[in-house]
C-alpha positions as CSV (number, residue, x, y, z in Angstrom):
1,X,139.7,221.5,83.7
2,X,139.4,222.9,80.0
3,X,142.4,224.9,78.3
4,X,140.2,227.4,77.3
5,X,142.5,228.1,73.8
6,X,141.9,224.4,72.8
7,X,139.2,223.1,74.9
8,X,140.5,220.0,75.7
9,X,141.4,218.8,78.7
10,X,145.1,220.6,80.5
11,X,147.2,217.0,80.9
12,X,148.4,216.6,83.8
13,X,151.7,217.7,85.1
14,X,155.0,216.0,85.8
15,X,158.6,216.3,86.5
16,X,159.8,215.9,82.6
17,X,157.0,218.2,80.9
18,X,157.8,221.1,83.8
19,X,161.7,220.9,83.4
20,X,161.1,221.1,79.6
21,X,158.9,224.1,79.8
22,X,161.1,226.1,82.3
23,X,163.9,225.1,80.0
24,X,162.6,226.6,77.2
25,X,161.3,229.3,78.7
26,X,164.7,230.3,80.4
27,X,166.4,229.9,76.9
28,X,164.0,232.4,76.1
29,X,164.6,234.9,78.7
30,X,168.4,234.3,78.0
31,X,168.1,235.4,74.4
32,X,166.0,238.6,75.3
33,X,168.4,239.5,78.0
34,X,171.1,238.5,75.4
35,X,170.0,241.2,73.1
36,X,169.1,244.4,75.4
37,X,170.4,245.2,78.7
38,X,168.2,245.3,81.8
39,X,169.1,248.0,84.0
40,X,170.8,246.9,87.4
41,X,171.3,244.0,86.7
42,X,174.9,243.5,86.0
43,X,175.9,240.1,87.2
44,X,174.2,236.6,86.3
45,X,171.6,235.4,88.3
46,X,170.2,231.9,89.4
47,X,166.9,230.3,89.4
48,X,166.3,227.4,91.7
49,X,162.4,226.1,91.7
50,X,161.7,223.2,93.9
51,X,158.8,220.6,92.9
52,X,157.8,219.1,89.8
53,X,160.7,219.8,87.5
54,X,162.7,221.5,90.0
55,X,166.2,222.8,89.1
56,X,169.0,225.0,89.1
57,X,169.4,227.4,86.1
């Protein structure tokens, strides 16, 4: 299948390119959080994903 941004074919995924995008993404989520409060939530919270890239964060 096409990515339909670059039209090139999606590579395929594994364990190191899933654990690096859910990394980034988290450190993402972490900064927003970091700057403006989300309402109810007052403690810190866990992701665990099983599968490719699985993890705790």
């Amino acid at each position: 299948m096409a990515d339909p941004a670059l039209g090139r074919p999606t590579p395929a995924t594994d364990a190191d390119r899933m654990r690096a995008v859910l990394t980034w993404m988290l450190a993402v989520l972490n900064n927003q959080v970091g700057q403006a409060s989300v309402a109810g939530l007052d403690a810190r919270v866990a992701l665990t994903l099983t599968g490719p890239g699985r993890g705790t964060w």
